[in-house]
N, C-alpha and C positions, 0 to 999 in steps of 0.2 A: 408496512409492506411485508410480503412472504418472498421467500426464495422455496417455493416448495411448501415443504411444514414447515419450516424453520421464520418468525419472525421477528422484524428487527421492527420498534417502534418508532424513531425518527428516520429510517435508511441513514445511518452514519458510518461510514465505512473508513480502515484506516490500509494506502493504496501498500503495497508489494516491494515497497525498496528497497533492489538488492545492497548491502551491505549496510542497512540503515534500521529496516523495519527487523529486527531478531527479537526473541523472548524478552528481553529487557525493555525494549522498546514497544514491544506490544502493549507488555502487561504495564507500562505507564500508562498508556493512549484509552485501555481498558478501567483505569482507574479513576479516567476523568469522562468517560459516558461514549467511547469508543464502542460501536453496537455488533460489529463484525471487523474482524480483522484477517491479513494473510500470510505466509508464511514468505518470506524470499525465495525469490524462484529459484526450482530445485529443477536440475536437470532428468529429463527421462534417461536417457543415455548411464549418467553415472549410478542413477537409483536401479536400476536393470540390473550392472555393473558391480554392486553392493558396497561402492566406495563408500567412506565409513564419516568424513567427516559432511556429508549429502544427506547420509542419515540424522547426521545432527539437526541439520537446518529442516529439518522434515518434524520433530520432535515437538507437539501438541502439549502445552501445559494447562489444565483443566478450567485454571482462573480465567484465562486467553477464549474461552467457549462463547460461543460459535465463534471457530477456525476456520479457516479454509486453507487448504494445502495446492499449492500451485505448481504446476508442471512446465515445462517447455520445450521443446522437440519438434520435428516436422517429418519422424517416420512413424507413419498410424501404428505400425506392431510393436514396437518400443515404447510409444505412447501406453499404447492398452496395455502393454507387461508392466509399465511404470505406474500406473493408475492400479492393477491389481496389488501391487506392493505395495503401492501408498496407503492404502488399506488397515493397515497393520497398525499404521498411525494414528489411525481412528481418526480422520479429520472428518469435521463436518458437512467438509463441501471440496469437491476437487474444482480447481481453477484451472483453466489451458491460458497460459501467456500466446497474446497475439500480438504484445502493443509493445513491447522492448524494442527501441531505438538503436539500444547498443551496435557499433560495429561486429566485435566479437560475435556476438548472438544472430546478428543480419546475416553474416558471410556466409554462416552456413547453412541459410534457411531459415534458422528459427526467428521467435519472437515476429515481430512486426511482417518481417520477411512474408511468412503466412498471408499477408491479406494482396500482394502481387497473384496467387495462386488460389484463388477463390474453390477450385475444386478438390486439392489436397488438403485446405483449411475445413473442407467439408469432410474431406476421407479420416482426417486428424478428430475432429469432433465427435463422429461418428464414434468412432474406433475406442475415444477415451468413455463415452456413454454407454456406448453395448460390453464394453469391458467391466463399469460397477454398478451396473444394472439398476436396481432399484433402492442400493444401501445406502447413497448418499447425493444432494444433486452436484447436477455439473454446471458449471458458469465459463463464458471466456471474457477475457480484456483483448479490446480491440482499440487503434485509434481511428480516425475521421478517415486514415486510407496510408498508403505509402507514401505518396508525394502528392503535390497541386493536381497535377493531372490527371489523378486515379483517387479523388474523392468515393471509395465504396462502402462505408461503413453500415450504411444501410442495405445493400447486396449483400454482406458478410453476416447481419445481424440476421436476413430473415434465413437465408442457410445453415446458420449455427439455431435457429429456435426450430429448424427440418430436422434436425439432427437431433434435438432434444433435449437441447442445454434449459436452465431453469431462469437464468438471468443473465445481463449484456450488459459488462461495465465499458463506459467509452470515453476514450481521454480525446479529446476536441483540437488535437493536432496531428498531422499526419509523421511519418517517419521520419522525413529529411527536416521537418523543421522540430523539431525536438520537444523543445521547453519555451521557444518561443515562434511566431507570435502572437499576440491574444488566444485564448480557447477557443474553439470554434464553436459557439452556444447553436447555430443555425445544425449543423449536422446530426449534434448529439438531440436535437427534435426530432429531425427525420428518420433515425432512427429508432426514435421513442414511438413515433407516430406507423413505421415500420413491421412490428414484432405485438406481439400479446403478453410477452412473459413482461418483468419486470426490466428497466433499465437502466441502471446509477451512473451517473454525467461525473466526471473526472478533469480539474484543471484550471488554477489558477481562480482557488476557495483560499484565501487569505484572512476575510473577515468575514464575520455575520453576514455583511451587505452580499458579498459574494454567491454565498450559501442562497440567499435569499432570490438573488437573479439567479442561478443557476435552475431552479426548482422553477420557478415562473417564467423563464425562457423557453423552457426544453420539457417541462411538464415530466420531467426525470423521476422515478419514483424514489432514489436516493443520493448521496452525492459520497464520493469517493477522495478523502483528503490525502496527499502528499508532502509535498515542501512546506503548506501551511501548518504543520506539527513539528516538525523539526526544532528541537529546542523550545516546545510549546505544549506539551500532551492539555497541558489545559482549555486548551482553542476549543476541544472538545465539550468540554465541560459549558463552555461561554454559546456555542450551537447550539447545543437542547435546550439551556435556557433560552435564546433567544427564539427558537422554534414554537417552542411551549407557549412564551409569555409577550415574544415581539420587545423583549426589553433586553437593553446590550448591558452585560458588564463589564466591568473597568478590568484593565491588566490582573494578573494575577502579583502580589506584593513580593518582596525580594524575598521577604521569610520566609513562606511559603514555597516560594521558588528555591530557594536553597533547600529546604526538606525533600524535592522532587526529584533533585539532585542529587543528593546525599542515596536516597532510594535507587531511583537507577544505577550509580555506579554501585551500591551494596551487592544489586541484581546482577547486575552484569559480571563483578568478578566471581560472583556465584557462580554462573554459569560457565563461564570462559576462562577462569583462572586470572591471577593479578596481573600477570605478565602479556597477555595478549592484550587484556581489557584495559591495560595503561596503555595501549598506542592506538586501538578502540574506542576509547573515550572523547580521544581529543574532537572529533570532531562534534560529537553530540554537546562537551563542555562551551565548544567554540558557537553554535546553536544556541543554546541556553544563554550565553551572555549577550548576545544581541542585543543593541537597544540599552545597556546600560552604560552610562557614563564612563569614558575608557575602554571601552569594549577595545577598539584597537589593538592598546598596551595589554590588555587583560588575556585579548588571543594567543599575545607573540610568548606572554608567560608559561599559557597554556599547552601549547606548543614545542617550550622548549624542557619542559617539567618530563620526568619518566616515570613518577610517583604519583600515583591516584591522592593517595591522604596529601602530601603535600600539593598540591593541584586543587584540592579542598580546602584547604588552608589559605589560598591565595586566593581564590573565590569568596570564601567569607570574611575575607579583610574587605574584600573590594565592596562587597554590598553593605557591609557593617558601615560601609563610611559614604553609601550612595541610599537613600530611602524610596526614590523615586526611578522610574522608566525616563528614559531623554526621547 
């Protein structure tokens, strides 16, 4: 599939999670056949604003290619200032968040909020497109609608492809129901079947098999992973093989899994320094052990640890003495 010129060979995308998806976590997700990724949504408002740590989370590392840098906001002019500055970043692809649940982000309009006002969600599109012209495409993330009773996702897709966005990621729940329940495979069609540009289905990709109904349900042209990487950047890896060959492979082994570990946290205090990235950590380590024997006890360790290396230390005892997935 294309976004534009830009092509991603299996559409494998890894989704926007604020406080989850940063540089370290990308460039794992990237290492194991991650084909597009995004940046945590970064406010228009404060990128305007020149708050300094907005600029961080906006910060493009070259291995991470094709990026997309994602926006969020619900005033068109602040959009389009925010979007010409983004610029700077050189992302490959500017993202408009429509599909953040958060209360925070709802109260004020933004995120999800956007798909109650189909006509501002269009003046917002607009605004972020005719602002970077023809340097890079635009994309938004949209869900199935706000609530049950305002299923629009397909009204908001064909107005966001009027406006001239390149592609329509769509996560198959609407606002109030969050993370659950089930994806809605039936909307994210309709919107497929809706629009001409490309459109990557979002939501409850856990395994191959998922992966696999998601593409032949909704005739999606890529599929957009979340929660199913967490603590897994190899999931990625086990998709394109499966895609490829239609053949599933086994877990990834506990050695292995500790060298991914060991990486990411190396990454991470790279970037964020050791003192932030020890209380940063805990939850990507608490991910990661998942699924192994003890995991329980191995969390509350984890948890109560303020030291990265020894937090390391406790981790490779636990697997040195466990060979297998439970």
């Amino acid at each position: 599939m294309k976004i534009k010129n830009i092509e991603f060979e299996n559409g494998l995308f890894l989704a926007p999670m604020a406080g989850v998806a940063d540089r370290a976590f990308r460039h794992m997700c990237k290492k194991y056949g991650a084909e597009g990724v995004v940046t945590e949504m970064i406010s228009s408002k404060a990128l305007v604003f020149g708050d300094k740590k907005t600029e961080i989370l906006a910060k493009i590392d070259s291995y991470e290619r094709p990026c997309a840098l994602q926006l969020f906001g619900s005033d068109p002019l602040t959009m389009a200032k925010a979007a010409e500055i983004a610029m700077k970043f050189s992302p490959d692809i500017i993202d408009i968040n429509m599909g953040c649940p958060v209360h925070k982000i709802v109260s004020s309009g933004d995120g999800s909020a956007l798909m109650k006002n189909p006509a501002l969600a269009y003046e917002v599109i607009c605004s972020v497109v005719n602002s970077v012209g023809d340097k890079v495409p635009v994309t938004v993330k949209i869900r199935s609608g706000y609530d049950v009773s305002h299923i629009n996702a397909p009204e908001i897709a064909m107005l966001a492809e009027k406006a001239g966005v390149s592609a329509i990621f769509v996560h198959g729940r609407t606002r109030d129901q969050m993370y659950a329940p089930p994806c809605d495979l039936e909307t994210i069609k309709k919107v497929k079947m809706a629009v001409s540009v490309p459109v990557i289905g979002n939501g409850d990709i856990f395994t191959c098999e998922d992966a696999e109904r998601m593409f032949s349900e909704t005739g999606c042209d890529g599929i957009m992973i979340g929660r199913g990487a967490l603590g897994n950047p190899y999931f990625f890896f086990q998709l394109k093989h499966f895609l490829k060959t239609g053949e599933k492979l086994p877990s990834q082994n506990l050695k292995d899994k500790m060298i991914d570990i060991e990486e990411h946290m190396r990454i991470l205090c790279s970037e964020k320094g050791e003192k932030t990235a020890s209380a940063e950590c805990r939850k990507h380590l608490s991910w990661y052990v998942k699924g192994v024997r003890g995991s329980a006890s191995l969390r509350d360790c984890i948890n109560r640890t303020d030291n990265i290396e020894n937090t390391l230390n406790i981790i490779r005892k636990a697997f040195d003495n466990c060979n297998t997935l439970s």
